[in-house]
C-alpha positions in Angstrom: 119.2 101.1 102.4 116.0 103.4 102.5 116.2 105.9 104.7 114.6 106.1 108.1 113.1 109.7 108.0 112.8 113.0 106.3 115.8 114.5 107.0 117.8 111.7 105.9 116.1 111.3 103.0 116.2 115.0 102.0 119.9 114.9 102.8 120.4 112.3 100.7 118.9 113.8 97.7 121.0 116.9 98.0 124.6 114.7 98.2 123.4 112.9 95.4 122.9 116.0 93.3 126.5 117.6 94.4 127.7 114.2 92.9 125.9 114.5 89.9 127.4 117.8 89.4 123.7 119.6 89.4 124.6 121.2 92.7 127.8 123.1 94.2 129.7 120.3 96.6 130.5 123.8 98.6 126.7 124.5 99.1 126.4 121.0 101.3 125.9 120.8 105.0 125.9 118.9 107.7 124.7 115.5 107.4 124.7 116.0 103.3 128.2 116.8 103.6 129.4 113.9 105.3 127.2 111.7 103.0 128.3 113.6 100.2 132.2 112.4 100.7 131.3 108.8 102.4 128.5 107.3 100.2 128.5 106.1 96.3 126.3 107.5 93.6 124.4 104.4 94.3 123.9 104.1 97.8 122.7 107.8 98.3 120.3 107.3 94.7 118.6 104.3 96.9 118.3 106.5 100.0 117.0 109.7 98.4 114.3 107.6 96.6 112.3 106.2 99.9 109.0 107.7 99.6 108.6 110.3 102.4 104.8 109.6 103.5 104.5 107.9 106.6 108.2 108.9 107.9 108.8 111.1 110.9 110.3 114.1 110.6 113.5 113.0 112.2 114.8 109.8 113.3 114.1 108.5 117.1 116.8 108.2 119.9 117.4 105.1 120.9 117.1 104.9 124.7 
């Protein structure tokens, strides 16, 4: 599933490389965290590869 903006996408590349081992699982955050322990290598790989350009910064609330 790509994901919707920036953020998430940013995120995503950070969990993936805790799970990798390039990157200290205690240096994750927020939202990274969470994905970080709920996602698979593959799942956050496909996120953190959607192309930023034309995303918003963060994602809109539904209302």
């Amino acid at each position: 599933m790509p994901a919707k903006s920036k953020k998430q996408q940013m995120a995503a590349g950070a969990a993936l490389a805790a799970k990798r081992g390039k990157r200290k699982k205690s240096s994750l955050k927020g939202a990274s965290k969470g994905m970080y322990e709920s996602m698979s290598k593959t799942e956050l790989r496909r996120m953190a590869k959607t192309k930023r350009k034309g995303k918003p910064t963060r994602k809109q609330k539904k209302r």
